[in-house]
C-alpha positions in Angstrom: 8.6 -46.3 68.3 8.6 -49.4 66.5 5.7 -50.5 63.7 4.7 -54.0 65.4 4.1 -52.4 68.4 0.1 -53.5 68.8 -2.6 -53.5 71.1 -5.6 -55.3 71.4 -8.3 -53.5 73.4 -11.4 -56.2 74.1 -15.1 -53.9 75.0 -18.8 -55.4 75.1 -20.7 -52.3 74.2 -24.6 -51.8 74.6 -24.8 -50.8 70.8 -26.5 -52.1 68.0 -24.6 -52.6 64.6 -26.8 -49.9 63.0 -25.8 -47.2 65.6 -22.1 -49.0 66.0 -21.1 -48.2 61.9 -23.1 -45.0 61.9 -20.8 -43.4 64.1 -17.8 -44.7 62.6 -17.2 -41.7 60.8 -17.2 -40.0 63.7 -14.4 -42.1 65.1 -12.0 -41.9 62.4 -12.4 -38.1 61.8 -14.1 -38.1 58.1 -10.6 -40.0 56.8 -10.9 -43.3 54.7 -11.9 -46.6 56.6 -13.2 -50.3 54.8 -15.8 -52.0 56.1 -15.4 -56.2 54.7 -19.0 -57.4 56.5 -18.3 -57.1 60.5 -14.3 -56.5 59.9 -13.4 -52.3 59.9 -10.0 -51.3 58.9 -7.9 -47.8 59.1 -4.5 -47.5 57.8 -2.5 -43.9 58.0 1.1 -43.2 57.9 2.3 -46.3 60.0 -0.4 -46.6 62.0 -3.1 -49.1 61.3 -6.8 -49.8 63.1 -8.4 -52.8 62.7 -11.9 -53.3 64.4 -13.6 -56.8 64.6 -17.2 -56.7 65.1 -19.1 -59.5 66.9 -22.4 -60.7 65.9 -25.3 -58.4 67.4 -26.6 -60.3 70.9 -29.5 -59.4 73.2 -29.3 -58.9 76.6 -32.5 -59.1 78.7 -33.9 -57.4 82.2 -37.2 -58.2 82.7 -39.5 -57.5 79.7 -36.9 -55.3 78.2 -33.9 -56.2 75.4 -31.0 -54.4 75.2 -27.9 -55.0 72.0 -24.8 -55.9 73.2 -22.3 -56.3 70.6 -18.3 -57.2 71.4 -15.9 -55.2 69.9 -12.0 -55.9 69.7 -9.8 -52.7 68.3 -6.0 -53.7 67.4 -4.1 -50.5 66.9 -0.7 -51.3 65.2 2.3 -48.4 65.2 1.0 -46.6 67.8 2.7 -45.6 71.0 1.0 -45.9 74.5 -0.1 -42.4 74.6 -1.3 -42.9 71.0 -3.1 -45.8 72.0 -5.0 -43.8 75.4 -5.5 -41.0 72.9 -7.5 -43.3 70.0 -9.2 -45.3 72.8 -10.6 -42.3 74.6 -11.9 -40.8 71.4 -13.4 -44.0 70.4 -15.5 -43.7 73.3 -16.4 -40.6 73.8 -17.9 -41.4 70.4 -20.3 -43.8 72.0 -20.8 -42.4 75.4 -24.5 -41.7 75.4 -25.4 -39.7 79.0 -28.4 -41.0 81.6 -30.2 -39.1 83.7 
């Protein structure tokens, strides 16, 4: 596996900020992350997680308002099974369940 392999994994999730960075803890496993304003980073062994945060939108049905927030991960160092592994933790994070 070679270090510059990366991936860049676009979403638009229906999350506000608040609820986005309180789970982040969550999604790296109680380890070390930085937070520089909407920028998230993650660096262990040679693999290295950078999240970019858009600003919080609004999305409206009716006389509701939902958040929407765009999210772009780049993984660096890490494998394609690596990569499906990190992504479906990340959301199972943020899967909330309907009924």
């Amino acid at each position: 596996m070679s270090e510059t392999t990366q991936w860049t994994i676009k979403k638009e999730m229906g999350i506000s900020h608040k609820e986005l960075f309180r789970k982040l803890p969550l999604v790296f496993k109680g380890e070390d992350y930085q937070v520089e304003g909407n920028r998230v980073t993650f660096a262990k062994n040679h693999q290295k997680v950078e999240i970019l945060i858009s600003e919080e939108l609004r999305r409206k049905l009716g006389i509701v308002s939902l958040p929407i927030t765009h999210v772009e991960l780049n993984l660096t160092g890490y494998d394609s099974s690596e990569k499906s592994d990190f992504i479906r933790h990340f959301d199972i994070q943020y899967f909330r369940g309907g009924g």
